[in-house]
C-alpha positions, 0 to 999 in steps of 0.5 A: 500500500502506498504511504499516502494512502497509509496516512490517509487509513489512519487519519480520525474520520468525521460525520459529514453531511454534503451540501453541493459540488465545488467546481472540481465536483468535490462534494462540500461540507462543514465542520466547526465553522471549516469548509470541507471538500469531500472527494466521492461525496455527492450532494445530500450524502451524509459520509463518513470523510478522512482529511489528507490536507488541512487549512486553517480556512479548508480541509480536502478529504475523501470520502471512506463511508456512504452512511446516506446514499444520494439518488443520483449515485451510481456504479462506476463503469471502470475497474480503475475509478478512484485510483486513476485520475482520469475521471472524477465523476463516474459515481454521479448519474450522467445527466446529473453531471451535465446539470452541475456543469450547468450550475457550475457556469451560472454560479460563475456568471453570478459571482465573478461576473455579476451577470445573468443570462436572459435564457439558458441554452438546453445543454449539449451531451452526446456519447459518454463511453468511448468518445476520446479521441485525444488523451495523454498517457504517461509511460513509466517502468516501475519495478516493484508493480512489474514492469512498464506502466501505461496510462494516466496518473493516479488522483493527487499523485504524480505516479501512473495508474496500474490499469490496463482498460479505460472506459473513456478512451477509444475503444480500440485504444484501451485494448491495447494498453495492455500490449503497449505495456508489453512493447515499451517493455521490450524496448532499448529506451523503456526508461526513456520514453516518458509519454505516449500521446493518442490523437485518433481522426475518423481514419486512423489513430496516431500513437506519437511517442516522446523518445528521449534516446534514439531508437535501435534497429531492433526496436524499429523493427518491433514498432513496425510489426506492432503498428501493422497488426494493430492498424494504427500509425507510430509517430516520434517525437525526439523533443518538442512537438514540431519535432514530432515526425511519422514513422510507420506506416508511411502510406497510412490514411490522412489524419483528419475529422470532418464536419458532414453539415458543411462539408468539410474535411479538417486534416492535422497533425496528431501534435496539433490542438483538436477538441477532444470530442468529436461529436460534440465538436460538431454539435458545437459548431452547429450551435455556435453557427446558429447563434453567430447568424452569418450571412454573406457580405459580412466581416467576421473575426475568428479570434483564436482561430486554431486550424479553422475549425469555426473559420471553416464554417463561418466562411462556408455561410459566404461571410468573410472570415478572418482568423486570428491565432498565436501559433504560425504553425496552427496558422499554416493549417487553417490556410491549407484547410481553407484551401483545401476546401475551396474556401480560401476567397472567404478567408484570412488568416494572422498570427498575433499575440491575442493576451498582448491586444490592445484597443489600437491593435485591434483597430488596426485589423479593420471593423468586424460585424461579428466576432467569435471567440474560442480562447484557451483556459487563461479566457480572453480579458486583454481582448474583450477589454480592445473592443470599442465603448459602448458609446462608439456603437458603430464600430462595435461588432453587433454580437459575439459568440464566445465559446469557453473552456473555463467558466471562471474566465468567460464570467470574468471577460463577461463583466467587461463586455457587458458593465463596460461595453454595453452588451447583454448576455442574451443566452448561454449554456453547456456542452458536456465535451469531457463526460466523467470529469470536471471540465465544464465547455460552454457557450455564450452569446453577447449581443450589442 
């Protein structure tokens, strides 16, 4: 047993009684004026809760007794919940996950922003076994559990989980864990190959794998055969993510997703930024193209544009999009996307520095008629605080969709737009993109 969890057996328990999810779905409840967040509680639970970090303001613990069982509790699918930090939500009904997340975003808007939607947009779920398409798995060769081990690291610890299945990746990919364990294993370089990085396209499924020494003849060998009977395809990555390059099979399908409703075909690099959902991806899109409104004629920027997976579509509508995003390479993709798909008369692509605009450098890129808006988790403040005042009404873009991955600085950049430019938060809502975690994705639309 691992000391941490020796300290945690040892540690005196207490009487909880659970009143509501924290923002990492931690359930809440308090003590002797204390706050206490609970790992495995759920709302209306009363359990029996051991502390493994104390604050004079806060205690974290985990949940060791379910005295009172909530309704909405229910068996976890995988073997491995609870010790694999993967997935924290498991226990919770799946429609009772998307309405916390909804929760979790309002609470938000209230109170970081200090706004309030005029409507709630019905949330947006799919699929929740099975559906990642993108995931990070750590590589490490433990002795004493018998080798290598190949997954996601454990909750609250920086070791990897001993698991050999996940519920949550590709189907095809969690069988072969086992087997990738075996291959690593049988390495020259098993102690210096850190991380395997899954990126999977509706064709092909692409294993991009870190290797810190270079490999033999032998290994190349292994990975060759391994790649062929498993039919998916090896890239190497000696050090950072442009260096990454495929190795075999060198004929394989291109790695690409499509959105069918505006017949588009999205290839990348497996070491380039895709949702990790792609059926939420494209319910997403829709939604996002539904509340921008584009007609032809129209200017609108896609501001952290990436590969062009909302430019795309904006400019299929015949508006002229202008895409705008940090990285030249993700740049260079959006342009040979465009291209590809016969849109490159709809579109333009810049790269600049989004988290340094500034009111002159957004003048500068010429007026828009709408805006979208897809930041990373750090949101978009030095953006929104760009755009022109409510009393330049003219230049300002009439609506905004914003599509967040971070519900704290989408309520943050909300309060700009709406107590200093003048916008109304008309409608917003989620989309369950990582069912079983905490990750809240959602959309909002601001109109002038």
């Amino acid at each position: 047993m691992r000391r941490r969890e020796r300290q945690n057996s040892s540690a005196p328990e207490a009487e909880l009684f659970i009143e509501s999810l924290d923002h990492e779905g931690k359930g809440i409840g308090h003590r002797d004026g204390k706050t206490i967040f609970v790992d495995g509680a759920l709302p209306g639970e009363v359990v029996l809760a051991s502390s493994y970090r104390k604050k004079p303001e806060f205690e974290q613990a985990q949940a060791t007794r379910i005295l009172k069982s909530s309704p909405f509790r229910v068996t976890p699918k995988c073997t491995w919940f609870g010790i694999c930090g993967g997935c924290t939500h498991q226990h919770l009904d799946e429609a009772a996950q998307v309405a916390a997340k909804q929760r979790v975003l309002e609470d938000c808007f209230k109170h970081i922003g200090k706004v309030t939607p005029e409507t709630l947009l019905s949330p947006i779920h799919g699929p929740t076994w099975g559906y990642r398409t993108r995931a990070r798995l750590s590589v490490r060769h433990v002795q004493k559990k018998g080798g290598v081990l190949v997954g996601f690291h454990e909750r609250r610890s920086s070791y990897v989980a001993d698991m050999t299945s996940c519920e949550v990746l590709l189907p095809h990919i969690s069988a072969l864990l086992p087997e990738l364990r075996a291959l690593v294993a049988s390495l020259s370089i098993l102690d210096r190959l850190p991380q395997i990085e899954l990126a999977a396209g509706e064709s092909l499924s692409v294993l991009v794998l870190r290797i810190m020494d270079p490999l033999t003849a032998e290994d190349e060998v292994k990975l060759r055969d391994f790649a062929d009977r498993h039919g998916i395809q090896f890239w190497l990555q000696p050090k950072g993510p442009d260096t990454a390059y495929p190795f075999h099979p060198l004929n394989a399908p291109e790695l690409a997703y499509s959105l069918p409703e505006f017949d588009l075909d999205m290839p990348f690099r497996p070491t380039e930024f895709t949702q990790v959902n792609h059926g939420i991806n494209r319910m997403l899109i829709r939604r996002a193209m539904r509340l921008l409104d584009c007609h032809a004629g129209e200017r609108i920027a896609d501001f952290f544009c990436g590969l062009g997976n909302f430019s795309l579509p904006i400019a299929r509508s015949g508006a002229e999009v202008v895409g705008i995003e940090g990285s030249q390479g993700l740049v260079t993709r959006a342009i040979e996307n465009a291209g590809r798909n016969g849109l490159s008369e709809h579109c333009q692509f810049r790269v600049a520095n989004l988290f340094e605009m500034t009111p002159d450098s957004y003048a500068e890129m010429g007026g828009f008629h709408k805006l979208l808006i897809d930041p990373p988790r750090d949101g978009a403040i030095e953006l929104v605080k760009s755009l022109p005042d409510s009393d330049a009404s003219a230049s300002q873009p009439s609506r905004i969709v914003y599509v967040s991955c971070n519900p704290a600085t989408l309520a943050r950049d909300a309060a700009v737009l709406v107590h200093q430019k003048g916008y109304r938060l008309k409608t917003a809502g989620v989309a369950n993109m990582f069912p079983h975690t905490a990750h809240v994705e959602s959309i909002a639309l601001f109109e002038r």
